[in-house]
C-alpha positions, 0 to 999 in steps of 0.5 A, a space after each residue: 500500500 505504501 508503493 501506491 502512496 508513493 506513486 500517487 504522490 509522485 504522479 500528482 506533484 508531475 500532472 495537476 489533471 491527474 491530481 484534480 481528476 483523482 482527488 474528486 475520483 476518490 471521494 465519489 469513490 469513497 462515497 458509493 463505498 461507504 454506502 455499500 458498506 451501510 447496505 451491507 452492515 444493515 444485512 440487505 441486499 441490494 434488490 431488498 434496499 430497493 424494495 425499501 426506496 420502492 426502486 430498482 436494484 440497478 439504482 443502487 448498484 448505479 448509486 454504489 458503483 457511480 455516486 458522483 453527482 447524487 442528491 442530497 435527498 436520495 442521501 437521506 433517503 438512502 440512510 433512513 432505509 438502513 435505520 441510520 442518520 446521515 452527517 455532513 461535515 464541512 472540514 
């Protein structure tokens, strides 16, 4: 892990598109992560969490896999399905 640390270090210090690109990459990423995590601790599938939101399991494989540009709205509905809360930071 730490080799990859380093190559991502190096390889953003030489191309500030790859630096911009990666960096908003890495928190839609870690977004679509953290809500597969959600999905999987509450014990669901994905097809049962979307009987739940009354969509298809598709949209939550689409809002795991690609949560670049979802609402707000679809966050919190998103959360209240799992029995959770959710939390936005500004850090």
């Amino acid at each position: 892990m730490k080799k990859l640390s380093s190559y991502i270090a190096k390889r953003k210090m030489k191309d500030p598109e790859f630096a911009k690109d990666y960096d908003s990459g890495y928190q839609e990423f870690k977004i679509g992560a953290m809500l597969k995590l959600a999905r999987e601790e509450a014990g669901l599938t994905q097809e049962e969490l979307a009987r739940k939101l009354k969509t298809k399991k598709t949209a939550i494989s689409r809002i795991e896999n690609h949560a670049e540009d979802i609402k707000l709205s679809t966050l919190e509905r998103f959360a209240k399905a799992l029995g959770k809360k959710l939390r936005i930071e500004v850090v």
